[in-house]
N, C-alpha and C positions, 0 to 999 in steps of 0.2 A: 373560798372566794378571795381572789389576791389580792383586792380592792379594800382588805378587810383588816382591819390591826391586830395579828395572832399573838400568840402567846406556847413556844414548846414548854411540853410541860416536860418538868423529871421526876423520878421514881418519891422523890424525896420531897417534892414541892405538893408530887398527887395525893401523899399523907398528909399535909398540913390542908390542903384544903379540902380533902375526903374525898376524892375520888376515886373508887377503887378499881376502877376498872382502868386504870393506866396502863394496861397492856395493848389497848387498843389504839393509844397513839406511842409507845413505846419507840422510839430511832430503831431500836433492832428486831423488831417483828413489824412497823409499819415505815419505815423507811423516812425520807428527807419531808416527804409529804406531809405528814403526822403530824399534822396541826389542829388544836381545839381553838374555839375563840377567845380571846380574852373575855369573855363576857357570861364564860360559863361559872355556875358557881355550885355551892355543894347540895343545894335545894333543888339543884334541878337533876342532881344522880337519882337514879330509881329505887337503886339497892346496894347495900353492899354485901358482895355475894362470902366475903372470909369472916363475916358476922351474922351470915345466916345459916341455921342449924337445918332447914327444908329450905332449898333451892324452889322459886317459883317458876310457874310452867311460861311465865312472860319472859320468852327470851329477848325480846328487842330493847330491853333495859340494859344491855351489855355496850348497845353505840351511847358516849355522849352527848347531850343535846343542850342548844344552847337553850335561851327564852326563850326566841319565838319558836321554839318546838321542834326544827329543821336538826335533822341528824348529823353528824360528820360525814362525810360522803368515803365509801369506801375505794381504797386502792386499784387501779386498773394493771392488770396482772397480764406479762406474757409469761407461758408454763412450757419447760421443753424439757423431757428427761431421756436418761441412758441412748444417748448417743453411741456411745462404747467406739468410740476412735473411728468411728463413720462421719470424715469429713464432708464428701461430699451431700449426706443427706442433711448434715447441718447447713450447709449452704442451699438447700433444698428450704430447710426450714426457716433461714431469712429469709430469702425471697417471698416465700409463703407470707410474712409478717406486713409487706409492703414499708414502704418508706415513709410512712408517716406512725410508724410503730419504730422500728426498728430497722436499722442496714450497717451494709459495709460502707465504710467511709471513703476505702477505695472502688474508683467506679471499673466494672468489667465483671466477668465472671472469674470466684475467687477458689475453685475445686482445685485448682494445679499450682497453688500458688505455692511455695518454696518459703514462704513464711507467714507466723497467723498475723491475718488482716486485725485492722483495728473498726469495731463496731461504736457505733453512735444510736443510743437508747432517745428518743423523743419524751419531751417534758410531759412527765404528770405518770408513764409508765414506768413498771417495775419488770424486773424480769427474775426471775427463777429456774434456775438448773436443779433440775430431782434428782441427781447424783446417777454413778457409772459414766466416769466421763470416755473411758477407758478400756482397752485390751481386744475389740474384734472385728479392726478396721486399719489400714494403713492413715491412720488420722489422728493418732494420741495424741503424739508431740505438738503438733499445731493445733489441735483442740483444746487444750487444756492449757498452752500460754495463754490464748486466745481468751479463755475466759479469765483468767489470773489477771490478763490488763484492764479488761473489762469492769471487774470488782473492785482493780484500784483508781478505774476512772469515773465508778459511779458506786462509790463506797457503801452509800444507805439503800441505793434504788437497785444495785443488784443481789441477788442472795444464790451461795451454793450450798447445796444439800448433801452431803457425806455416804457416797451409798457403800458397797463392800467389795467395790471394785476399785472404789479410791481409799479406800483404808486400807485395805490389803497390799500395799503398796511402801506402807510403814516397814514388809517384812524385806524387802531387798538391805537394806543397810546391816541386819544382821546375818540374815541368811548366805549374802554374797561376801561376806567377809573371807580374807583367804583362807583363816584360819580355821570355818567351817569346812571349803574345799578339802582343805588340808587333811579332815580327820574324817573322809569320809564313808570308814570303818566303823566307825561308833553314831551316826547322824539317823536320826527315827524319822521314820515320815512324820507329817502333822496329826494330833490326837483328835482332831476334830472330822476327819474321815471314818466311814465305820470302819469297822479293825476287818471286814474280808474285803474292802478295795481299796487297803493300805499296801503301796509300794513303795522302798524308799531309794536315796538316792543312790545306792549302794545297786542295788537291782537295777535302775535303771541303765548304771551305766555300763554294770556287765553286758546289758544287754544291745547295749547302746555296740560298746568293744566288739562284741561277736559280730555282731550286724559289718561293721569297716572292718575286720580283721577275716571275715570269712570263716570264723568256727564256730563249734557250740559253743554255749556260754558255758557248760563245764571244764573248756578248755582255755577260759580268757587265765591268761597269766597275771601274775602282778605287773609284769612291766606295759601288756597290753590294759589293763585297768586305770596306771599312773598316766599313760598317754591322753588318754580320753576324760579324766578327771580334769575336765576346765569348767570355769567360769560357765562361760557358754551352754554348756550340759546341763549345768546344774538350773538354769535359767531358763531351758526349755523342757526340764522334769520338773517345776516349778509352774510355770506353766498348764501346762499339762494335766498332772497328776493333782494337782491341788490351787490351784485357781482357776479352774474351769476355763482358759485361755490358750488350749491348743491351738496352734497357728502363729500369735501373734508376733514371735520371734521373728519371723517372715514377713509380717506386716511390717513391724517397726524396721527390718534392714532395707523395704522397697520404701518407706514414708522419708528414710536418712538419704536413699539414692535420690529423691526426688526433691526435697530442701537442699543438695549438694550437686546435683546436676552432676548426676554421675550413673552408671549405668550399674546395677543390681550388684554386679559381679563384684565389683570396687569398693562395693561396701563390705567388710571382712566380721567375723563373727564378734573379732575385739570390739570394733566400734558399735554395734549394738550392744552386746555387753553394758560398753560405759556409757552408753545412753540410759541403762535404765540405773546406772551406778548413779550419773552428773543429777538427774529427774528430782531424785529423796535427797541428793547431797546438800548443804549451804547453797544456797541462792537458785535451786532447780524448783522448776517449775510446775512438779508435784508435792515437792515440799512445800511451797506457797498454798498451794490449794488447797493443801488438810488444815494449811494453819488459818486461811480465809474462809475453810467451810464450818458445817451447822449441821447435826442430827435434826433438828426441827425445827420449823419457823412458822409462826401464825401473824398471817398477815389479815389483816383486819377479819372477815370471817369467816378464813379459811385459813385450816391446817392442812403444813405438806411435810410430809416426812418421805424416806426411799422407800422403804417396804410398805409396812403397814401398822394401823397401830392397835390392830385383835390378831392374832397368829390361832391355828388349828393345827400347827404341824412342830411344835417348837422343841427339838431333841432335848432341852432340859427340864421339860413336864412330863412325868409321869403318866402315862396309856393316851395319850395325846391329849389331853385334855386342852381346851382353849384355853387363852391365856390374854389379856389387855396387855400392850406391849406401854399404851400411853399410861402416863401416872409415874411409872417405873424408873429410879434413877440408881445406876450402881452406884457404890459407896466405897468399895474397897478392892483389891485384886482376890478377894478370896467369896465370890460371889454374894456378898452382902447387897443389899439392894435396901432404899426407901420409897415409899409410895406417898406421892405427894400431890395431894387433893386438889389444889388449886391447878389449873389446866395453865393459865402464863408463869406460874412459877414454877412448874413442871418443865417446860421447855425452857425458861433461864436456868435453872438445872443442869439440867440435861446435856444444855451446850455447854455449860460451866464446865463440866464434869469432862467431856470429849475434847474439852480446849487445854485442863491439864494434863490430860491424857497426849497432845500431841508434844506440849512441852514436854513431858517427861520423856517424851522417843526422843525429843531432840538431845534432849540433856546426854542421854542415855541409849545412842544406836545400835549398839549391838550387844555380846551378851555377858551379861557378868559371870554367869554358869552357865555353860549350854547345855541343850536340852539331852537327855541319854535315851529317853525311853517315848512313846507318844501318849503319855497321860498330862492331864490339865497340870498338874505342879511343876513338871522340869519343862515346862516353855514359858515360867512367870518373869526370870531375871532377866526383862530389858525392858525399855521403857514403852509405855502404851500399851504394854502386854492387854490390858484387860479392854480397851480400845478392839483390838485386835480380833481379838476372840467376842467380843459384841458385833461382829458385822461377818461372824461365819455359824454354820450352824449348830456349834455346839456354844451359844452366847449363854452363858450362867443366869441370867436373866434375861425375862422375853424381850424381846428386841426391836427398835422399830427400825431396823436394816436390812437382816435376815428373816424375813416377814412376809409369810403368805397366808390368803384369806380367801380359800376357791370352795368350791363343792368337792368331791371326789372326782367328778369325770370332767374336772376345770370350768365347770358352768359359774356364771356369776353369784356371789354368795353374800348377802344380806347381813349388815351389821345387825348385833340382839338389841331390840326396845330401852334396855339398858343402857347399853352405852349408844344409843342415838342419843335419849335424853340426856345421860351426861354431856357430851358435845355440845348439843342445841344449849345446856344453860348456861354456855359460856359462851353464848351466842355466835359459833362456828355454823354455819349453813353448810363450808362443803368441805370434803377431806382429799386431799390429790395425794396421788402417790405414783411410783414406779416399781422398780424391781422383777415384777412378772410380767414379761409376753402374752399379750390376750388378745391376738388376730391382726387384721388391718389398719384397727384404728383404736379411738381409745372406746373403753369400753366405761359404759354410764351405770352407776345403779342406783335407782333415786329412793329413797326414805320420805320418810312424813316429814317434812320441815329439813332435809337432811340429805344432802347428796355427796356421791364417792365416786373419783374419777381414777380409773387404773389408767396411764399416761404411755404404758411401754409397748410399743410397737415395733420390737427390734427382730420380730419374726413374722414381720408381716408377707414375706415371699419366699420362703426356703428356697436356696441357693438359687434364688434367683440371677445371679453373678452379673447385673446389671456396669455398677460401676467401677468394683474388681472380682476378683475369683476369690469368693468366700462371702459375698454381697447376698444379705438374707432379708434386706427391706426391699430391695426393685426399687420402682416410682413410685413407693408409697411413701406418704410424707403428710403428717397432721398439727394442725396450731392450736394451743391451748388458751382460750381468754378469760381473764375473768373480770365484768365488769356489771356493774349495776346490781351485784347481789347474782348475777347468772355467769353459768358456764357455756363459753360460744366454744364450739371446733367447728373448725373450717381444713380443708385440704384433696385429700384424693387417694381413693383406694390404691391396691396394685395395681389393678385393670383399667385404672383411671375413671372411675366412677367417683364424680364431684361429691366432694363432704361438707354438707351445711347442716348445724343443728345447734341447739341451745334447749338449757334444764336449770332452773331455778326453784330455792328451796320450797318451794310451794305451786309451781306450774310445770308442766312439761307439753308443753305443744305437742311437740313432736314424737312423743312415744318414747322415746328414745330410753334402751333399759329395762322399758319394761318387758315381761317374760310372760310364754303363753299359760291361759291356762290348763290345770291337768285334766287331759280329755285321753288319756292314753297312758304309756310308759314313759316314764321320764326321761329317757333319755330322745324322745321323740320331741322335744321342748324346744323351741327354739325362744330367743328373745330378740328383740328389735337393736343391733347394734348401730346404726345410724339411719338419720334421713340423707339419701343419694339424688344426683341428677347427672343424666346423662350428658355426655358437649353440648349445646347450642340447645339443648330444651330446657331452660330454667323456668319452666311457668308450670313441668309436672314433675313436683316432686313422687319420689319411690322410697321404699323403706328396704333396707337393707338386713334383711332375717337373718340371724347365728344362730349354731346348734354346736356345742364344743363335745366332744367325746375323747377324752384325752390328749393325743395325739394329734386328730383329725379335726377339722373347723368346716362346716358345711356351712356354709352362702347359695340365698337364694332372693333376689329383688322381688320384691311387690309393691302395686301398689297400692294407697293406700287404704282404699275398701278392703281391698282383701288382707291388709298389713291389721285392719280392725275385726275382721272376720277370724282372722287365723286368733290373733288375741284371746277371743273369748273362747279358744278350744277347737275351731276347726283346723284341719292336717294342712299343714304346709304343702303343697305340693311345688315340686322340683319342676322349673321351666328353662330355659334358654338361657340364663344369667345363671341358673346354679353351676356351684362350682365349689368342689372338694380340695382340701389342703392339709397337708403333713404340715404339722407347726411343732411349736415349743414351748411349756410354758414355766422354763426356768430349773431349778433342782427339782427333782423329787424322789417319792420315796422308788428302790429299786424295784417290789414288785409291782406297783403301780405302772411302772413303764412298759413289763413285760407282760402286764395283762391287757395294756392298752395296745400294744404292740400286736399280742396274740390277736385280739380283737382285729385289729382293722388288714393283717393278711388271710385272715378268714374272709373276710367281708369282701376283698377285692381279688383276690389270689386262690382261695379253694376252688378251682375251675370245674373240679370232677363232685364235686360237695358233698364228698366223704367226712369233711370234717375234720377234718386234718391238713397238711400241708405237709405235701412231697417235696424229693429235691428239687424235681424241675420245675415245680413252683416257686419254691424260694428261688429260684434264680430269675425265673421271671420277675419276679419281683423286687427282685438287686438290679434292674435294672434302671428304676426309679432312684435319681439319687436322693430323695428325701426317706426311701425305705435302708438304702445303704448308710446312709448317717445315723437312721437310729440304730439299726444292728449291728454297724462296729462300735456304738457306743452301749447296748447291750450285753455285745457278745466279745468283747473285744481280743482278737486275735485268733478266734474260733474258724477252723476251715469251716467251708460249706456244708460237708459230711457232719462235722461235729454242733454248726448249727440247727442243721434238719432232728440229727438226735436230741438236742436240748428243746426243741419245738412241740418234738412226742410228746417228749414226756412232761413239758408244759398241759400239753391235753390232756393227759392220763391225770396230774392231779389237778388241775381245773376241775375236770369232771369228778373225780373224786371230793373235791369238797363243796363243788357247787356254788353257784355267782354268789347267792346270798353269804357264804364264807371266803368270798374271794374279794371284801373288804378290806382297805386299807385299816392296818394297825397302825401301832406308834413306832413314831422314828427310832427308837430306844432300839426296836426290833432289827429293822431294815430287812423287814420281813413279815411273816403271817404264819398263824398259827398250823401246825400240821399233830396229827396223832400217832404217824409214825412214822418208818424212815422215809430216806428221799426217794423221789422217782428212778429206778434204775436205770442209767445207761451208761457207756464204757464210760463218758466222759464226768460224768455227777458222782459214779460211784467211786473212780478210784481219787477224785478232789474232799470230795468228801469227807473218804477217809483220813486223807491225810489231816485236813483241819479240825477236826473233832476229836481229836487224840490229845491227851494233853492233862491241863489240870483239873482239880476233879469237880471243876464248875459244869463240866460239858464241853471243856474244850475251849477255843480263841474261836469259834466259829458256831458255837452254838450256843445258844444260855435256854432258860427255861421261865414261863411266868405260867402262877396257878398251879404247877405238874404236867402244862404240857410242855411240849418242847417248840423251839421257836428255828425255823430252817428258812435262811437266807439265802435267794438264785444264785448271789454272786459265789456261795459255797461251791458251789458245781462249776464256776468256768473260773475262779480265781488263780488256780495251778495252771492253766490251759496258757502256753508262751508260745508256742509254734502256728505259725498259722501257714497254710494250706497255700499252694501257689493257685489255686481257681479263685480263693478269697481274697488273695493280695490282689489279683487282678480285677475281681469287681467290685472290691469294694475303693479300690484306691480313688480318691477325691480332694480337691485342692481347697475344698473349704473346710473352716478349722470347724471342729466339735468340740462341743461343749460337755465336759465330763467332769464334772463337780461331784459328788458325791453327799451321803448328809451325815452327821455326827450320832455319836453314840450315847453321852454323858448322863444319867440321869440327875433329875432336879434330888436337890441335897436340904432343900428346906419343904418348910408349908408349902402347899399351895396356895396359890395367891387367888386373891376374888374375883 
């Protein structure tokens, strides 16, 4: 109440008077707002919870209360993540907010504008960036000033969140140094890719050479390799091969022609280049950003971090075992880690630790030894190293950047009783995050007392090419609120089907989340991803059914009776509003993709249902560009001929080991277990051979766990450089793919709790 005589507290004032729970008005997880009354005193705390040996099941003793009983009122939150350089959906997503939340200060439509507008935040609101501000949109440069002035014009009331898209950005200052160019005979790919989809830069550019010079690459000369060894090259094999941002060279040289008013052409490969040189340089405006942003923020009773803060997939645990990413704070460059009990000193940690971590990049840009080989030790000498490798997947400890929490075939996946109750006693109601793509909108999952919002929507339409070529939202676009203890979205599918719905730690009106029950096979499952309304009928809400299967996301409207019927177990049945989609739901493991992949050209493409898939099948269905995106990022470079053979023999051991061993393994693997050799065909067996020859571990391409042996897809098409002119021609596609790959490193200590 403004009317009221406050009192900020500080860390140091909250001990003298006993309040222990000064996280909750803390300036850096509650912002300018964060105000107690002066009239609170230490009789009227409930608990304090760093003096209590058994945490009580009363979480509502974590808000302050004055006398007369009246809580603090919590912060009113707008939530937007991974944009990834898609301006115009950001400009989708103010508009969304209306003017009495948030807008541009300049009036008109601001998608083409030539420089980032300046926003105006409404009093009493907070806004948060879930991190990826960056790389698969003509939108960086203007998105990312855009929020840099923003933070420095509402210092407490805005916060950004560090995802691994914006960290990853620490590596241009050493990477692009000349003097890497220079030597780039000796330069390893990164060690956090698995070692059979490591290329380095060395390969790419022969290949890059042959490609403008017209030869084999057995024939690139030295002189034709020193030609082709720029900057440039190296920044779109960077790209590319190891920040999962193919494309964006492209994007960023049409985003420079349109901030210069100049026509594509006139922008030259140098000056993108030194756009992404000036960005990390002194006074660029990705450098600002890493220095303004935050691994975690908890704002009154909600925690947001980019990933997530339980992982099931984490390259440096052992057989994959889960892992709490929250608690966790590195300690050192040589994967030391503490685990620190308290939940707001955790995250003052945490940010501590990632804020010396960008000082020391700065201190320290480039390399003191570079690296020789792709193992964790020769990529430690520059600064933020450990930064660095915290937000890719082979982070030394679990990580709340690189952080995923799904079922096996991407279905929504339920934190353990465990760590709900931890949360809840530190009076968190809800956990927001980003980093994974989970459909059209955001996806809900609600807990007892405890809700989790997945925020990333940046695959809500595959190549829908809406507002450029490579546009994978369309007209989808969702707002995030959080006020009164609940979570509101509001927006609108792809298809334009109206998004209204709200979930608070103890109600959910609207279903929203919840999952049917088992009356069937599981993957027959759908859950309620929102309540929808058509244009102009706002008096009958419908519920909006998902069903994820890897790759694939089934939609089908109902409404409510039957959205209640289907609930308790009856079959969804497919009407007029269903509707199938090829998605994405971020990294993953390689044979995961290719089972999901085998899955769904079965499902749509076996026209003669033998069970198999001929060529003329797979071409039929290269004709879908969301099947062409996933199989040049499969198969990549694979003629047709030699994908229909890797397709076989997909079936032959599918069918040899049978679904129930057709389980994702651990990442450690990037793979699944087999008893003996590979599937034969021209193209698996002579890649094969070549990779598995070697030291007498099993080779660079094979290892072993238990006595069996562990065979990796990518084994079979990794040698595979030539590709087929039927495949250059149908697969070729103007929208960038996404080909990250996942790390190898096993965990080197205990397991953690």
């Amino acid at each position: 109440d403004d009317d009221k005589a406050t009192t900020v507290l500080q860390p140091e004032s909250v001990q003298q008077i006993g309040l222990q729970h000064w996280h909750e008005i803390h300036p850096s997880r509650w912002g300018s707002g964060g105000f107690v009354s002066a009239t609170t005193t230490e009789s009227t705390c409930r608990c304090d919870l760093r003096s209590c040996s058994q945490r009580p099941d009363d979480t509502s003793r974590c808000a302050p209360t004055d006398v007369s009983g009246s809580t603090a009122a919590p912060p009113r939150v707008i939530y937007c993540c991974d944009v990834e350089g898609h301006w115009p959906y950001f400009c989708n997503f103010v508009d969304l907010c209306g003017t009495d939340r948030l807008r541009f200060v300049q009036i008109g439509d601001q998608r083409n504008v030539s420089e980032a507008p300046e926003l105006e935040l409404a009093d009493g609101w907070h806004f948060v960036f879930g991190g990826d501000s960056c790389d698969k949109g003509p939108g960086s440069l203007r998105f990312v000033e855009c929020m840099v002035r923003f933070k420095r014009k509402y210092p407490e009331r805005v916060h950004l969140i560090l995802g691994n898209r914006d960290i990853n950005k620490m590596r241009w200052t050493a990477e692009l140094d000349q003097r890497e160019i220079n030597r780039i005979l000796s330069v390893p790919p990164v060690f956090w890719l698995h070692e059979n989809t490591r290329i380095s830069p060395l390969d790419y550019v022969r290949r890059v050479a042959a490609e403008a010079e017209g030869v084999a690459e057995s024939q690139v000369s030295g002189v034709m390799l020193a030609k082709h060894n720029t900057k440039a090259n190296k920044v779109r094999y960077m790209l590319k091969h190891d920040m999962g941002s193919d494309g964006d060279f492209e994007f960023r040289r049409h985003e420079l022609a349109m901030m210069k008013g100049l026509g594509t052409s006139e922008i030259s490969d140098e000056a993108v280049v030194a756009s992404y040189e000036t960005w990390t340089a002194e006074g660029g405006s990705m450098r600002e950003y890493l220095r303004l942003g935050q691994l975690a923020l908890l704002l009154g009773n909600t925690l947001f971090v980019h990933g997530q803060v339980i992982g099931n997939q984490f390259s440096c645990c052992p057989g994959g075992a889960e892992q709490w990413s929250v608690r966790v704070v590195p300690t050192d460059d040589f994967g030391g880690f503490e685990v620190v009990e308290d939940l707001p000193q955790w995250v003052d940690k945490l940010n501590a630790w990632a804020a010396g971590q960008i000082e020391a990049w700065q201190r320290q840009p480039t390399w003191q030894q570079p690296p020789i080989v792709p193992e964790r030790a020769s990529w430690r000498a520059r600064g933020g190293s450990s930064l660095i490798t915290y937000g890719t997947p082979a982070a030394e400890v679990p990580s709340v950047v690189y952080c995923r929490w799904l079922k096996d075939d991407c279905m929504p996946k339920k934190y353990p009783s465990d760590l709900v109750d931890y949360l809840k006693s530190y009076g968190v109601h809800s956990v927001v995050v980003g980093h994974t793509p989970h459909g059209n909108c955001p996806t809900v999952i609600p807990h007892n007392g405890l809700t989790v919002l997945m925020g990333d929507t940046s695959y809500s339409h595959m190549n829908a090419n809406v507002a450029f070529a490579g546009d994978n939202r369309g007209d989808a676009v969702s707002l995030v609120i959080l006020e009164l203890q609940k979570l509101r979205v509001t927006g609108r599918t792809q298809v334009k089907q109206f998004l209204e719905y709200e979930v608070g730690p103890k109600s959910n009106p609207h279903l929203v989340g919840i999952t049917q029950k088992r009356s069937g096979a599981a993957k027959d499952r759908y859950f309620v991803k929102a309540r929808v309304y058509e244009e102009g009928d706002w008096n009958s809400p419908s519920y909006l059914m998902c069903k994820v299967e890897g790759f694939k996301n089934d939609y089908t409207v109902l409404k409510r009776d039957e959205a209640l019927l289907s609930l308790e177990g009856q079959a969804v049945c497919r009407n007029s509003s269903s509707l199938s989609q090829l998605t994405s739901h971020g990294d993953m493991d390689e044979h995961f993709k290719l089972r999901h992949l085998w899955n769904h050209l079965m499902e749509r493409w076996d026209h003669d249902c033998d069970g198999s898939i001929s060529k003329q099948e797979l071409k039929d269905a290269l004709t879908e560009a969301e099947v062409r995106n996933i199989v040049s990022t499969a198969f990549p470079g694979l003629s047709v001929d030699a994908i229909a053979q890797e397709l076989k023999a997909l079936r032959s051991e599918f069918e040899r080991l049978g679904e129930s061993d057709c389980e994702l393994t651990s990442f450690e693997s990037g793979g699944y277990s087999r008893a003996s050799s590979p599937p034969s065909s021209s193209a698996s067996s002579a890649t094969t051979s070549a990779t598995t020859t070697g030291s007498s571990g099993g080779g660079a391409g094979q290892r072993r766990r238990g006595g069996t042996e562990v065979f990796s897809w990518r084994q079979a098409i990794r040698g595979w450089t030539g590709c087929g002119a039927d495949m250059c021609a149908i697969v070729s596609d103007p929208s960038p793919v996404q080909r990250t790959a996942v790390g190898s490193p096993m965990w080197r200590g205990e397991p953690m709790a």
